[in-house]
C-alpha positions as CSV (number, residue, x, y, z in Angstrom):
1,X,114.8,79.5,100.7
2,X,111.6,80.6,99.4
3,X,110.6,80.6,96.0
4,X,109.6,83.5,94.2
5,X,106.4,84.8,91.7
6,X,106.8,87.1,89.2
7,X,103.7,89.5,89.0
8,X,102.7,92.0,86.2
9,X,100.2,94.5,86.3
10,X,97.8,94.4,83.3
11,X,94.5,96.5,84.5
12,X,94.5,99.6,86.1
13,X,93.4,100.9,89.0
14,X,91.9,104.1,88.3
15,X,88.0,103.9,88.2
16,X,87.9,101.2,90.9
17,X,88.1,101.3,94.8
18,X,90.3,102.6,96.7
19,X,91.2,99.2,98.3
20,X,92.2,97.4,95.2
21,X,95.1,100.8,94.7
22,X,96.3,100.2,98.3
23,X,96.8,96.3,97.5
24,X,99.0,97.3,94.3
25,X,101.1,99.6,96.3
26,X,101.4,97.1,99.1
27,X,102.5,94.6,96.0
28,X,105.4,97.3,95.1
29,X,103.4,98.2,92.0
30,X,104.0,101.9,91.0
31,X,103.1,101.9,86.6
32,X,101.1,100.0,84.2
33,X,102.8,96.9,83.1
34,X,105.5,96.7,85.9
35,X,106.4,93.2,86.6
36,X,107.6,92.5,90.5
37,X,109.1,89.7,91.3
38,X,108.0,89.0,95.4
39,X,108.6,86.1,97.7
40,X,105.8,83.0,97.1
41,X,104.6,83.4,100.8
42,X,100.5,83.0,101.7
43,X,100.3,86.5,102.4
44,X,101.3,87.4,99.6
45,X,99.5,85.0,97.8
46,X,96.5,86.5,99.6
47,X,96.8,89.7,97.9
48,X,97.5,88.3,94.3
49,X,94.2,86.5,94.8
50,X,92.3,89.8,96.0
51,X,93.4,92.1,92.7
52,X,93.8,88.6,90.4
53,X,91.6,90.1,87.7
54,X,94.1,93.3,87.5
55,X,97.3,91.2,87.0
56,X,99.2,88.1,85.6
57,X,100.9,85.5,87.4
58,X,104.1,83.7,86.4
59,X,105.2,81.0,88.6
């Protein structure tokens, strides 16, 4: 079974590009200071590390 990563999001989007908004929602973030816990898989490790300055990883 895989592990799993909680993920909060500390930064918003708005002001920024469109990508970084698209790689929230793909994350399952919907609101400012949502935490989502998701499976520790390199893909989704991927997109942590793309929006890593908009968000705070617990292990």
């Amino acid at each position: 079974m895989a592990t799993e990563v909680k993920v909060t999001l500390k930064k918003s989007p708005i002001g920024r590009k469109a990508y970084f908004s698209n790689v929230l929602k793909g994350l399952g973030f919907r609101r400012l200071n949502q935490t989502v816990t998701l499976q520790d898989t390199p893909e989704i490790r991927g997109m942590i590390r793309k929006v890593e300055h908009m968000v705070v990883v617990e292990d």
